[in-house]
C-alpha positions in Angstrom: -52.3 35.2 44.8 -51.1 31.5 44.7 -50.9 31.6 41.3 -50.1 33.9 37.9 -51.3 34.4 34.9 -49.5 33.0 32.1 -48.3 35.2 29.4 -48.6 34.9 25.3 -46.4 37.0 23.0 -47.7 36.9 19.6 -44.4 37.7 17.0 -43.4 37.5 13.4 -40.2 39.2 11.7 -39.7 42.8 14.1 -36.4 41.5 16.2 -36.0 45.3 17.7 -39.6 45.6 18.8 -40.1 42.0 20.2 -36.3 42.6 22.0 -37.6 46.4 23.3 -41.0 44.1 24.5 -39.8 41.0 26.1 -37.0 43.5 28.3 -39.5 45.3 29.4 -41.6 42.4 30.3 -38.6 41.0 32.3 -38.5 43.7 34.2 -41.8 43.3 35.7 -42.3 42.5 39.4 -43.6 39.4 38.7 -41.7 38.1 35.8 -39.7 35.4 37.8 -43.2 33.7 39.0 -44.5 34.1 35.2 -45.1 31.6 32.7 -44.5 32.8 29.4 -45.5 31.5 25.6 -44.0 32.5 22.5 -45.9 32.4 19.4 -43.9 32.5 16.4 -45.5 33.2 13.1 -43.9 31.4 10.0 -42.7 33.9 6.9 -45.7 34.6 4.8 -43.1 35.5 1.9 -39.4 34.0 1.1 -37.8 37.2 1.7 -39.0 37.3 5.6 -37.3 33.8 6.3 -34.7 35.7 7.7 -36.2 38.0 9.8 -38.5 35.6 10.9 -35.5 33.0 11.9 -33.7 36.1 13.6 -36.7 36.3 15.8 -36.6 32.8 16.7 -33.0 32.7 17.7 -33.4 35.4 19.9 -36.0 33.7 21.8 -34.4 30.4 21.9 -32.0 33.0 24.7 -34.6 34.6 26.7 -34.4 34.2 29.9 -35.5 35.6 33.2 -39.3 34.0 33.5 -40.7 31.1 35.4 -40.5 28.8 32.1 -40.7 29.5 28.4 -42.4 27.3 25.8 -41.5 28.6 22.3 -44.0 28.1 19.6 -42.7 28.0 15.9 -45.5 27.7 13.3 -43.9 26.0 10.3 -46.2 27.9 7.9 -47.7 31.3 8.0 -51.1 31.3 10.3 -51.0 35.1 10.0 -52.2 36.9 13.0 -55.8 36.0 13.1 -55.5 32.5 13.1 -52.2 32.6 15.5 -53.6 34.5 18.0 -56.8 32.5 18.2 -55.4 29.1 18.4 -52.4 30.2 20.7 -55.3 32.0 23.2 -57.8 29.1 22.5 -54.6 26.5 24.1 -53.1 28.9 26.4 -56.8 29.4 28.2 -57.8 25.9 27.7 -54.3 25.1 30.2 -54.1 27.6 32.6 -57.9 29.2 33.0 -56.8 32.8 32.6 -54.4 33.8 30.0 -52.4 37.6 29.8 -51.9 38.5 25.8 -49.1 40.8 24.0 -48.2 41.2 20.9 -44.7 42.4 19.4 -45.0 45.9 20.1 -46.6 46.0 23.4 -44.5 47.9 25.3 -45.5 47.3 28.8 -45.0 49.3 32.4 -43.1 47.7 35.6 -46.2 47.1 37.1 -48.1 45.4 34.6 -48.1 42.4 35.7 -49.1 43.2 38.9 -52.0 44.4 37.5 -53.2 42.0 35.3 -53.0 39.9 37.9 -54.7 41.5 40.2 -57.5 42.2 38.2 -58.0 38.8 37.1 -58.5 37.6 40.5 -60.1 40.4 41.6 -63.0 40.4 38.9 -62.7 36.2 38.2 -66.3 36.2 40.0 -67.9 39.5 37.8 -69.5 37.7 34.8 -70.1 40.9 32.8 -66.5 41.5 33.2 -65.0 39.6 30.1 -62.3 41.5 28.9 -59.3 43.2 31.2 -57.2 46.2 29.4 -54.0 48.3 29.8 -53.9 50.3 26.3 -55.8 53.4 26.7 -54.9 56.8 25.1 -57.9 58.9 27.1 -57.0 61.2 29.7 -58.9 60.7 33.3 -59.8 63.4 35.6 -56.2 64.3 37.4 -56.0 62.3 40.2 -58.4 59.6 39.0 -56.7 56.1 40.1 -59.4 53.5 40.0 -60.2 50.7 37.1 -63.1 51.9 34.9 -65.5 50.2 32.8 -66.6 50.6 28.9 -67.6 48.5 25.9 -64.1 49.4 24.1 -62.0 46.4 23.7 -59.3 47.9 21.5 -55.8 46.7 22.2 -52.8 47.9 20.2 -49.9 45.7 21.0 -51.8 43.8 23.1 -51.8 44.4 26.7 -55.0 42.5 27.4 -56.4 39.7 29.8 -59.3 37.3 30.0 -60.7 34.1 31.3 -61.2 31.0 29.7 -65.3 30.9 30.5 -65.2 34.4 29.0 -63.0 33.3 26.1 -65.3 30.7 25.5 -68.1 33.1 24.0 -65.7 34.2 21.7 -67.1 33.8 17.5 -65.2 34.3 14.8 -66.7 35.6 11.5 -65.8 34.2 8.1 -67.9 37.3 6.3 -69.4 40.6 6.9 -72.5 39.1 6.0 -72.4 36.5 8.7 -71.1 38.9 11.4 -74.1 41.3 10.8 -76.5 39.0 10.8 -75.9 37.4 14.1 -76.2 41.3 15.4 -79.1 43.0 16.3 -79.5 46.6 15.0 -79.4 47.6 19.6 -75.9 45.4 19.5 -74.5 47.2 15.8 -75.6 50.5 17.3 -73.6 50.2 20.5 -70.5 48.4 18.8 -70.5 52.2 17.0 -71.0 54.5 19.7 -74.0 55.4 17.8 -72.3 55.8 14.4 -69.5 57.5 15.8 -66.7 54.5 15.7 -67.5 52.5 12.5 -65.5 49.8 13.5 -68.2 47.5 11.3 -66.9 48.8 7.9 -64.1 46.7 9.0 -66.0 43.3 8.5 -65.3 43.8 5.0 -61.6 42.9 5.6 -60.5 39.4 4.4 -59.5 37.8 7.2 -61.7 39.6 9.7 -59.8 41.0 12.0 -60.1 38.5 15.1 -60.2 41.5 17.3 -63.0 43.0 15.9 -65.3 39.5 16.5 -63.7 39.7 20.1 -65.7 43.0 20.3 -69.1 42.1 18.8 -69.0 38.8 21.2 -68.3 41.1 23.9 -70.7 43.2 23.1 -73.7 40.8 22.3 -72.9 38.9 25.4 -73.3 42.2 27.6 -69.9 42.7 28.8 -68.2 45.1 29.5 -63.8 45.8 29.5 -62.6 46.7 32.8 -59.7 49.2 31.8 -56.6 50.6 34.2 -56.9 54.1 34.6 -53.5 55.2 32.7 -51.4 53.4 29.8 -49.9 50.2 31.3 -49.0 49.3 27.6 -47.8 51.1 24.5 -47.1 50.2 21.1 -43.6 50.5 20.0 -44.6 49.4 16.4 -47.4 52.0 15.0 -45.0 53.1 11.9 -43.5 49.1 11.0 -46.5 46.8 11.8 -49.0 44.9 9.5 -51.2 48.0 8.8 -48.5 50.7 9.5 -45.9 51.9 7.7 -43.5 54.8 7.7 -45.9 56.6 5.2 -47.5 57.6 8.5 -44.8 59.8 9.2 -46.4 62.0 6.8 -49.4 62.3 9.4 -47.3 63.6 11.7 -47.7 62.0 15.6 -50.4 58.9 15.7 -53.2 59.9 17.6 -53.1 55.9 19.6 -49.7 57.3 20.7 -49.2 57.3 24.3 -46.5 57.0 27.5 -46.3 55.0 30.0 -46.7 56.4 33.8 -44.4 55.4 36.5 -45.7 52.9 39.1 -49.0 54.3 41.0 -51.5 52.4 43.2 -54.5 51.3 41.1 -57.6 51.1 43.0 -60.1 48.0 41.9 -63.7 49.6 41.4 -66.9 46.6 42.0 -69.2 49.6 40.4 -69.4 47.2 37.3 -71.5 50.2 34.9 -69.8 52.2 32.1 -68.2 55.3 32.5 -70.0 57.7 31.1 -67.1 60.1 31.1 -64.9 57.9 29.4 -67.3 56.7 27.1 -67.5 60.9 26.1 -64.0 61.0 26.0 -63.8 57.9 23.6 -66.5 59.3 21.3 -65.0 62.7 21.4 -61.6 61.2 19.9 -63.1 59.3 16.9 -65.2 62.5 16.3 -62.2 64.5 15.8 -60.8 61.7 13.9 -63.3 61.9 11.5 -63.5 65.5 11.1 -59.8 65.7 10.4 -60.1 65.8 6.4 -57.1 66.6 5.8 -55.3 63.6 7.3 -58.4 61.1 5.8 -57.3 62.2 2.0 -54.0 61.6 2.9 -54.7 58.2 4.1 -56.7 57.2 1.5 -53.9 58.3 -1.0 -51.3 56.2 0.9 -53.3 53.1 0.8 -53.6 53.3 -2.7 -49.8 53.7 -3.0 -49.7 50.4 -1.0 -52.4 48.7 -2.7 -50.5 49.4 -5.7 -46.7 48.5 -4.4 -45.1 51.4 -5.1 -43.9 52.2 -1.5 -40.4 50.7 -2.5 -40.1 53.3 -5.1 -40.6 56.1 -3.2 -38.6 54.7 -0.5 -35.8 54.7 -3.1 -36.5 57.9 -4.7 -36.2 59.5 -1.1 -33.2 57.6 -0.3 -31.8 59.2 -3.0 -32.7 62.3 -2.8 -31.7 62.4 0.7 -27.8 61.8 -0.6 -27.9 64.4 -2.7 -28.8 66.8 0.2 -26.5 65.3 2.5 
């Protein structure tokens, strides 16, 4: 390969996650040949000025990559918009483009990877969407790329091309989204009722990543996905829609590790995987069934929805120095 992919980091105010993901990036193979673009996010509220500033000044010092552009949004785009317009210019530069976010944790060989798939499937049209977060389990010695309609991506860790990219819609309501869906496209966005990823449209903003699915889905593509985790999230208990009430719930089930270095074997059998489409479905299912950890959930968010997290948070810090 003549030439790399170049790289977007999508951060906001997490100094200790985007420092734990840009190391690890810079240890990469290829991270001396790799272009790489900051996206800074600007503080939604006053008191995140800070943290969003101590972000910024540690990425004014990075080093150890081809070239670094940094990208500080004066106001707040919040992610949606951020990540589309920094993917949308990105793409529209360089033809391929290689996407993290702050709390994408990623292997040695990553970029090796996502290289190497880009070229390699640049030619397979129903290839639209290359991946490196998956928290399946293969058959043991399984070392090949697979394929499935799954485009999830926590922290990032994804790739595409700019002819792909371009088929991308966003929705401005549930409403619109379902309507441009036939009931064969909502059905296999689902699994057949068993991911209800739609009862997210209802969200305001959408998120982006869910219309990157449904234009996947209703163009007939597929994800090619590496066989083991070449990316975990560092950020499931501080992020946007996590917080350290999930504790309570005990481990995340999109927990994961990273494997050492292994040869990854590029599959041209471009079909789904029925196996891993079972193993997929078989994880949601038991999602769902687990009651227990749904009531739970549902009592949290309306904790958050009714900002009293900092008053437990203070009650427990209390409570802890009395015991201690």
């Amino acid at each position: 390969m003549n030439h790399f992919a170049p790289v977007a980091v999508f951060v906001y105010n997490r100094l200790q996650n985007t420092i734990e993901v840009i190391e690890a990036l810079r240890k990469n193979r290829l991270a001396m040949q790799t272009e790489v673009y900051f996206f800074s996010d600007g503080p939604r509220h006053k008191k995140d000025e800070s943290s969003v500033q101590e972000v910024r000044n540690y990425l004014r010092s990075v080093n150890g990559f081809k070239k670094i552009h940094l990208v500080e949004r004066e106001q707040n785009y919040y992610i949606e918009k951020n990540i589309i317009l920094g993917v949308t210019y990105v793409i529209n530069k360089h033809g391929s483009i290689i996407v993290l976010e702050d709390d994408g944790v990623t292997s040695e060989d990553f970029l090796e990877f996502m290289n190497g798939a880009l070229d390699f499937y640049k030619t397979f049209k129903k290839v639209m969407h290359v991946a490196t977060f998956t928290f399946i389990n293969m058959p043991n010695g399984f070392n090949k790329t697979f394929f499935w309609r799954y485009t999830e991506n926590t922290g990032g860790g994804w790739a595409t091309w700019k002819d792909r990219w371009a088929k991308f819609e966003y929705f401005q309501t549930k409403e619109q989204a379902l309507s441009s869906m036939s009931e064969t496209e909502k059905d296999w966005v689902e699994m057949s009722g068993e991911y209800k990823c739609l009862d997210l449209l209802r969200l305001q903003p959408i998120p982006w990543d869910l219309c990157w699915y449904i234009s996947v889905a209703k163009n007939q593509g597929l994800a090619v996905q590496a066989p083991w985790a070449l990316t975990v999230n560092n950020g499931l208990y501080n992020g946007t829609h996590f917080n350290f009430f999930n504790r309570l719930l005990g481990r995340s089930p999109f927990e994961t590790n990273l494997s050492a270095p292994r040869k990854i074997i590029f599959s041209e059998d471009v079909v789904e995987d029925k196996y891993a489409l079972g193993q997929l479905i078989k994880f949601y299912k038991e999602m769902q069934s687990n009651k227990r950890a749904k009531a739970i959930h549902f009592l949290l968010r309306i904790l958050i929805y009714l900002k009293v997290t900092k008053i437990v948070k203070f009650i427990l810090k209390i409570y802890r120095g009395s015991v201690s």
